[in-house]
VEXVO-349993 format. One record per atom (N, C-alpha, C, CB): residue number from 1; residue in three letters; atom name; x, y, z. Coordinates in Angstrom, 1 decimal, padded with zeros to 4 digits. Last residue first. Glycine has a CB too. Example, Ala and Ser with C-alpha at 12.3 -4.5 7.8 and 13.67 -1.06 7.14 Angstrom:
num 2 residu SER atome N c1 012.8 c2 -002.2 c3 007.1
num 2 residu SER atome CA c1 013.7 c2 -001.1 c3 007.1
num 2 residu SER atome C c1 012.9 c2 000.0 c3 007.9
num 2 residu SER atome CB c1 014.1 c2 -000.6 c3 005.7
num 1 residu ALA atome N c1 013.2 c2 -005.7 c3 007.8
num 1 residu ALA atome CA c1 012.3 c2 -004.5 c3 007.8
num 1 residu ALA atome C c1 013.2 c2 -003.3 c3 007.8
num 1 residu ALA atome CB c1 011.3 c2 -004.5 c3 009.0
***
This chain:
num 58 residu UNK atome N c1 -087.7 c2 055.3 c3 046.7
num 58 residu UNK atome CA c1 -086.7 c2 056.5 c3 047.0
num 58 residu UNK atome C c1 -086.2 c2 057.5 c3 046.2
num 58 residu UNK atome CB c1 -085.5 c2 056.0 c3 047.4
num 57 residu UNK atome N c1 -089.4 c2 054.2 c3 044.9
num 57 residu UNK atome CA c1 -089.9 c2 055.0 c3 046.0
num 57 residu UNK atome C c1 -088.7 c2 056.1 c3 046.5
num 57 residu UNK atome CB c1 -090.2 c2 053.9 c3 047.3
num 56 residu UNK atome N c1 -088.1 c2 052.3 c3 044.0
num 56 residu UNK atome CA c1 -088.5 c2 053.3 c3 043.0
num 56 residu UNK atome C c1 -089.1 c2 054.5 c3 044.1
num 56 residu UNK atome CB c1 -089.7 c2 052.6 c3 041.8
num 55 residu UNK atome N c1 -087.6 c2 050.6 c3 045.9
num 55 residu UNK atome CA c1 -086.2 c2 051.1 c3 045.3
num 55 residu UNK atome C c1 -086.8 c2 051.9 c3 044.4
num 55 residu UNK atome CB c1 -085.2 c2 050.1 c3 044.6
num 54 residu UNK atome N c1 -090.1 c2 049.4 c3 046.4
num 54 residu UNK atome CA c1 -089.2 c2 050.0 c3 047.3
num 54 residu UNK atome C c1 -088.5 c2 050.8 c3 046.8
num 54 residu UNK atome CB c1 -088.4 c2 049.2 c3 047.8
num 53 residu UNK atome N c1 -090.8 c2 047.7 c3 043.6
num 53 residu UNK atome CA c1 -091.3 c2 049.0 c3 044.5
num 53 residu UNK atome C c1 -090.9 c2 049.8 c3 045.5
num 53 residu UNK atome CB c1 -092.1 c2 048.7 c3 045.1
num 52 residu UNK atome N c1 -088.5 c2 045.9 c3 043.8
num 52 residu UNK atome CA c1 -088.6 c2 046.9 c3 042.5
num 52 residu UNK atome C c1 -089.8 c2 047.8 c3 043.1
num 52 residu UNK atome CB c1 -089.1 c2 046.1 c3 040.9
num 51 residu UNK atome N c1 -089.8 c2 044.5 c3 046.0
num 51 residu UNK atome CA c1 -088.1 c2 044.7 c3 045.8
num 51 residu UNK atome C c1 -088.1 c2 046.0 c3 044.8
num 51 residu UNK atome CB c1 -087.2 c2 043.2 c3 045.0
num 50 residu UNK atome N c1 -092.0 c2 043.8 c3 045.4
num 50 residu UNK atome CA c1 -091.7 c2 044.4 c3 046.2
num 50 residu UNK atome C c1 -090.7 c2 045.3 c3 046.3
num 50 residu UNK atome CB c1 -091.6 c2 043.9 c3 046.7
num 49 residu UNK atome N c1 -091.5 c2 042.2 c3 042.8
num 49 residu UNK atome CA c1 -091.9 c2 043.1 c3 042.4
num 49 residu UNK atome C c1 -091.7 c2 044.0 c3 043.7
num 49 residu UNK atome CB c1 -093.0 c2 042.9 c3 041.7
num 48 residu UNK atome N c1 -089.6 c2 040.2 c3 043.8
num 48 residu UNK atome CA c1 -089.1 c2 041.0 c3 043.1
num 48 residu UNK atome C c1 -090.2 c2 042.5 c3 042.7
num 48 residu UNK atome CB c1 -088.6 c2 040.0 c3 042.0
num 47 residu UNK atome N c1 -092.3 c2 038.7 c3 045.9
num 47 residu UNK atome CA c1 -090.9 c2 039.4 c3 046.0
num 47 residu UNK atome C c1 -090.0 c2 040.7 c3 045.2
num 47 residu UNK atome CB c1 -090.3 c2 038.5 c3 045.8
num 46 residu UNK atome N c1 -093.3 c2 038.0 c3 043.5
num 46 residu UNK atome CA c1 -093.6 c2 038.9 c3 044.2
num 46 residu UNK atome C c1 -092.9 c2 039.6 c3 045.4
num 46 residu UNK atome CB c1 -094.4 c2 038.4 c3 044.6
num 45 residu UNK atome N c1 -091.7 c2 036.1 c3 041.8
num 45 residu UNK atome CA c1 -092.1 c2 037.1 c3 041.6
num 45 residu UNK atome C c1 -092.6 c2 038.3 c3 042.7
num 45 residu UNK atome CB c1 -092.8 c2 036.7 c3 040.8
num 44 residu UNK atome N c1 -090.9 c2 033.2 c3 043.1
num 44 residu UNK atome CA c1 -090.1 c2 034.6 c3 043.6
num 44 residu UNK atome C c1 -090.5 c2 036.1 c3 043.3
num 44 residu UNK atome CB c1 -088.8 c2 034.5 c3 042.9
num 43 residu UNK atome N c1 -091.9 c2 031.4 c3 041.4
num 43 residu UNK atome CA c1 -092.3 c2 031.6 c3 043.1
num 43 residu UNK atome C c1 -092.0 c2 032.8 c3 043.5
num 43 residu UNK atome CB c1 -091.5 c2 030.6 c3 044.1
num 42 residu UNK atome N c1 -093.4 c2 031.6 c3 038.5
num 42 residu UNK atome CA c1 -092.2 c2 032.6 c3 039.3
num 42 residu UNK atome C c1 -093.2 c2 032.4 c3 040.5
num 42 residu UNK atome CB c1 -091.8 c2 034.7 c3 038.7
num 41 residu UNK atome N c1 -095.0 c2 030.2 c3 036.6
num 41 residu UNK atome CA c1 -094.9 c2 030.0 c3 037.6
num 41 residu UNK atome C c1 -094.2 c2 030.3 c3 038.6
num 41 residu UNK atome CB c1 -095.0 c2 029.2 c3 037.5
num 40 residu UNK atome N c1 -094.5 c2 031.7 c3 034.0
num 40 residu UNK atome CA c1 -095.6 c2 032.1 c3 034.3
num 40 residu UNK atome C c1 -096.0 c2 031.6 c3 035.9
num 40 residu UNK atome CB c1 -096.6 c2 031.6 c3 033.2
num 39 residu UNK atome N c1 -091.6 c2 032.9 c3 033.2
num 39 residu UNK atome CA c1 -091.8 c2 031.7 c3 033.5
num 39 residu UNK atome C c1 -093.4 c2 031.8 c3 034.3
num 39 residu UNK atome CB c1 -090.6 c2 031.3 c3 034.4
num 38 residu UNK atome N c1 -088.8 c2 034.3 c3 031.5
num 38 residu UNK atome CA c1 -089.6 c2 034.4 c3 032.5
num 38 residu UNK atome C c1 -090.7 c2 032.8 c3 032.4
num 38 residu UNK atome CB c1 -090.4 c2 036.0 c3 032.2
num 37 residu UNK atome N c1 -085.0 c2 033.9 c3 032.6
num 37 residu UNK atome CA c1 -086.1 c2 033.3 c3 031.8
num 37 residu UNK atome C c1 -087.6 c2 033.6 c3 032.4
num 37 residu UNK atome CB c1 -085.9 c2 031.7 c3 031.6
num 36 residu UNK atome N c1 -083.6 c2 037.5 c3 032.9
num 36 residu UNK atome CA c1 -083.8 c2 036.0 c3 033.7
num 36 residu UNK atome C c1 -084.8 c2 035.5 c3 032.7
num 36 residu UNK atome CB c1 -084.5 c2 036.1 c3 035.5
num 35 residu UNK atome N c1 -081.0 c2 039.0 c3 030.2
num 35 residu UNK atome CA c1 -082.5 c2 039.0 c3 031.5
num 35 residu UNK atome C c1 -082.8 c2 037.6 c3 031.9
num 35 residu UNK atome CB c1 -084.2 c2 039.5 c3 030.7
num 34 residu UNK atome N c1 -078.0 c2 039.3 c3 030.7
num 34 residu UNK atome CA c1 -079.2 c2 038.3 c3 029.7
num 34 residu UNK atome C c1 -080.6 c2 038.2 c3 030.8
num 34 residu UNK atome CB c1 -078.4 c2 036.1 c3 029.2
num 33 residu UNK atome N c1 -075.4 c2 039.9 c3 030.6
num 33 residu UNK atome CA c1 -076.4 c2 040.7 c3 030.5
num 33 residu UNK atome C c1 -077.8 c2 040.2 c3 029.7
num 33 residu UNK atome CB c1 -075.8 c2 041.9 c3 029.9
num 32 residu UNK atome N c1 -073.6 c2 039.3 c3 034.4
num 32 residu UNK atome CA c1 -075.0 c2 038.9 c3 033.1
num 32 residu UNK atome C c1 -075.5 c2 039.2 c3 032.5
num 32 residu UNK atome CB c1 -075.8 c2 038.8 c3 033.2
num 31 residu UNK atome N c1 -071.2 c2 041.4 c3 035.1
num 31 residu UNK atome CA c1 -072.6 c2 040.9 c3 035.4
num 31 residu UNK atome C c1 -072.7 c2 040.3 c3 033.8
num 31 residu UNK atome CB c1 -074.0 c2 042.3 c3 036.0
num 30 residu UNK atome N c1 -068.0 c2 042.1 c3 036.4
num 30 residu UNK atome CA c1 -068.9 c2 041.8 c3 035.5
num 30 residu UNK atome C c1 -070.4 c2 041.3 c3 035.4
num 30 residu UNK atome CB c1 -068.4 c2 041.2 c3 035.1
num 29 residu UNK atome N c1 -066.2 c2 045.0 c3 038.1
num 29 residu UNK atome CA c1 -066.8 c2 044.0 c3 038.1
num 29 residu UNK atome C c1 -067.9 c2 043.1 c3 036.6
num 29 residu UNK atome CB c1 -067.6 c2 044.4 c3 039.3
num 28 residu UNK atome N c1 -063.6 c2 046.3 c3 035.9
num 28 residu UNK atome CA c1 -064.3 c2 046.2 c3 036.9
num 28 residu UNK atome C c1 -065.4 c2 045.1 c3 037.1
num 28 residu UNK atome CB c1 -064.7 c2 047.3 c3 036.9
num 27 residu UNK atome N c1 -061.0 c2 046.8 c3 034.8
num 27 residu UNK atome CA c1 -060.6 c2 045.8 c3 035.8
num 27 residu UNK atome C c1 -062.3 c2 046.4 c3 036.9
num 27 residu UNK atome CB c1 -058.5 c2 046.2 c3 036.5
num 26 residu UNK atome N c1 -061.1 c2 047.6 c3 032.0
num 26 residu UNK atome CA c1 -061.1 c2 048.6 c3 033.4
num 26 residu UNK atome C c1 -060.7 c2 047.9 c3 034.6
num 26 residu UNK atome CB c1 -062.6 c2 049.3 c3 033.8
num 25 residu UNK atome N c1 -060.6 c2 045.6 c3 030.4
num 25 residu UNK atome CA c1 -060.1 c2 047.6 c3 029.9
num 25 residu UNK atome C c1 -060.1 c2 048.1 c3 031.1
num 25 residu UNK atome CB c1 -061.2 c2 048.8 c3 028.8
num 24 residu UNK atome N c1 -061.6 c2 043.3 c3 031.1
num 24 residu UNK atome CA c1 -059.6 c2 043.3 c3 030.9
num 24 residu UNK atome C c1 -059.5 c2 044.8 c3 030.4
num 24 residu UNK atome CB c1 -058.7 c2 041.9 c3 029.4
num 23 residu UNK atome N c1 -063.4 c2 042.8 c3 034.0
num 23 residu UNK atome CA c1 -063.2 c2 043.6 c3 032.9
num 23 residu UNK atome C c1 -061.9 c2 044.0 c3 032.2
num 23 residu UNK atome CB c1 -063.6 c2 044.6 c3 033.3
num 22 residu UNK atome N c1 -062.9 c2 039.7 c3 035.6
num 22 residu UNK atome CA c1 -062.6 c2 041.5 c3 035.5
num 22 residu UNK atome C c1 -062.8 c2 041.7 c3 034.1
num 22 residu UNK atome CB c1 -060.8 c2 042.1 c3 036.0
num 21 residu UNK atome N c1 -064.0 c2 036.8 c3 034.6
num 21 residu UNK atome CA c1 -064.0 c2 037.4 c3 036.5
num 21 residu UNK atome C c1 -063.5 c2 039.2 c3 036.4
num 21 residu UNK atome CB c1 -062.2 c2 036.3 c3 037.9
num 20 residu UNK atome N c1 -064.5 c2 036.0 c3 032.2
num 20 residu UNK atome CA c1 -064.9 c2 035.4 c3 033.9
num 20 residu UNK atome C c1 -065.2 c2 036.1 c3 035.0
num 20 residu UNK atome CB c1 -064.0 c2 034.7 c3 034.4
num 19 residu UNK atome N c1 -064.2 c2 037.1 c3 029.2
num 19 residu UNK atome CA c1 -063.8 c2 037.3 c3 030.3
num 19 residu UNK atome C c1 -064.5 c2 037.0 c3 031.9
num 19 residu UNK atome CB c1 -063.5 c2 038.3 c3 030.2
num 18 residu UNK atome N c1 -065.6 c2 038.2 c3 026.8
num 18 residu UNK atome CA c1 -065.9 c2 036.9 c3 026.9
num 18 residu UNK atome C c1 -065.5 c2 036.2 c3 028.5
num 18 residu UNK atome CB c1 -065.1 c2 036.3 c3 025.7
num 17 residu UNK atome N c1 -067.4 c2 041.4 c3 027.3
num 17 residu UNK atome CA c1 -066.4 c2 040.6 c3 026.9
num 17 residu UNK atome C c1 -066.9 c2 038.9 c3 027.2
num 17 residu UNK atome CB c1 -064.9 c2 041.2 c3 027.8
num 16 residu UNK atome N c1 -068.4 c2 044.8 c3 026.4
num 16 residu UNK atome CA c1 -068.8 c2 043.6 c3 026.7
num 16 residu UNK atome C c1 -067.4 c2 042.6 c3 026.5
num 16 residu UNK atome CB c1 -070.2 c2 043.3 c3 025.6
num 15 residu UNK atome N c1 -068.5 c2 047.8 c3 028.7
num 15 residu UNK atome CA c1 -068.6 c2 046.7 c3 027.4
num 15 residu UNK atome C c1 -068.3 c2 045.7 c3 028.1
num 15 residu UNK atome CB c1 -067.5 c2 046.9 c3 026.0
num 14 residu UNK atome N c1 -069.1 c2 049.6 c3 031.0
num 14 residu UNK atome CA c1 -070.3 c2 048.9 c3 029.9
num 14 residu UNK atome C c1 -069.6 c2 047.6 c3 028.4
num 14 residu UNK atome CB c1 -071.2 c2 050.8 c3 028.7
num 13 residu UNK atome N c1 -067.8 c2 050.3 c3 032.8
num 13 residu UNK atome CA c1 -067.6 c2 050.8 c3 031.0
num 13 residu UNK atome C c1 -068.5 c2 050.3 c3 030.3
num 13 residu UNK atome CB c1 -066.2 c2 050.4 c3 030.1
num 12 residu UNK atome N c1 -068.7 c2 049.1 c3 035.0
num 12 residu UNK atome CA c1 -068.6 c2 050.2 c3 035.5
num 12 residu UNK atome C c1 -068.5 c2 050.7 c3 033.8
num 12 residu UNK atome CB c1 -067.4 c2 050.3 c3 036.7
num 11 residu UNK atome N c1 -069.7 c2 046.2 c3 034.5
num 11 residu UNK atome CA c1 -070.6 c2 047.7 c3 035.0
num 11 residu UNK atome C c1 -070.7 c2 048.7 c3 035.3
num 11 residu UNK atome CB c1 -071.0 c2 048.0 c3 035.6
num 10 residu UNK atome N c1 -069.3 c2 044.5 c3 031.7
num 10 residu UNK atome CA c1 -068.6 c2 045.4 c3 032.2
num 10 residu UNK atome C c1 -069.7 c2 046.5 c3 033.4
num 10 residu UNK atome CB c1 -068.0 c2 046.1 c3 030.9
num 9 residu UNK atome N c1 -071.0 c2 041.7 c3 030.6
num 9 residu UNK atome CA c1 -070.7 c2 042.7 c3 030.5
num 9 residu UNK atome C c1 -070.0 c2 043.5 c3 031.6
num 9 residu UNK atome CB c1 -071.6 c2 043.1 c3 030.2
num 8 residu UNK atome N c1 -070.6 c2 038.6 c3 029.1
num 8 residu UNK atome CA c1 -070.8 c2 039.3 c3 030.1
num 8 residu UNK atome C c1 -070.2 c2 040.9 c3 029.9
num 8 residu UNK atome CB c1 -070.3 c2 038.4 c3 031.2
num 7 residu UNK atome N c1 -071.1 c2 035.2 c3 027.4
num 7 residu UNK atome CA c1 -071.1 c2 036.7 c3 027.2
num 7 residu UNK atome C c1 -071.0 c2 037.8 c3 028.3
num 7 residu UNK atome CB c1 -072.3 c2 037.1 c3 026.4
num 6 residu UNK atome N c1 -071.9 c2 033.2 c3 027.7
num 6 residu UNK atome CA c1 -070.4 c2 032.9 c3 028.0
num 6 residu UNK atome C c1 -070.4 c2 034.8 c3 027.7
num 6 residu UNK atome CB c1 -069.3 c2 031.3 c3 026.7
num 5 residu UNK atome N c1 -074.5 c2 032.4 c3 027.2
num 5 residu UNK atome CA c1 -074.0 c2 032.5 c3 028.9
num 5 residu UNK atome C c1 -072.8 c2 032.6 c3 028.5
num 5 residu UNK atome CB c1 -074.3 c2 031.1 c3 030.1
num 4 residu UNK atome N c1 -074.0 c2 030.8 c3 023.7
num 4 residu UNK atome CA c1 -074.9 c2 031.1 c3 025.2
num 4 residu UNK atome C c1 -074.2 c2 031.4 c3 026.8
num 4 residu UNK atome CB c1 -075.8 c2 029.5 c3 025.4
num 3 residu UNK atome N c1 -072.6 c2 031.6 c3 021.0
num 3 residu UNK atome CA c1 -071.9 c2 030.9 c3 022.6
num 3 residu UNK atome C c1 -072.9 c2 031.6 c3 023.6
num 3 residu UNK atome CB c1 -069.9 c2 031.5 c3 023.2
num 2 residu UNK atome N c1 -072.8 c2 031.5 c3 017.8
num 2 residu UNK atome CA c1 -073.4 c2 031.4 c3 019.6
num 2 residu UNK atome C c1 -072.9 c2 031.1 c3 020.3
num 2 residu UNK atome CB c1 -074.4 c2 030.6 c3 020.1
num 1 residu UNK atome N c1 -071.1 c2 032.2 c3 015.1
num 1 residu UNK atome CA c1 -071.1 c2 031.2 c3 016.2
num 1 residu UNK atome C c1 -071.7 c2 031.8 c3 017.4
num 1 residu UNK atome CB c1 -069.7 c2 030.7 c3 016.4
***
């Protein structure tokens, strides 16, 4: 069974759960782990690539 978007991951242990808001092993934050849809008309791209130039710099 699929369950789209209902998957999220752990950032501080890395695993994965079905869970909303804490990590129920570590109690740490959760993210997304589904890359963004790409999209050949990204208003925002250039931005992000800035963003990702900066932060490789340091």
């Amino acid at each position: 069974m699929f369950m789209p978007k209902l998957l999220r991951k752990c950032k501080e242990c890395g695993n994965y759960t079905l869970s909303q808001e804490v990590c129920p092993k570590c109690g740490g934050q959760l993210k997304n782990p589904y890359p963004p849809k790409f999209s050949p008309e990204d208003r925002y791209g250039k931005y992000r690539r800035m963003l990702k130039k900066k932060l490789l710099e340091k």
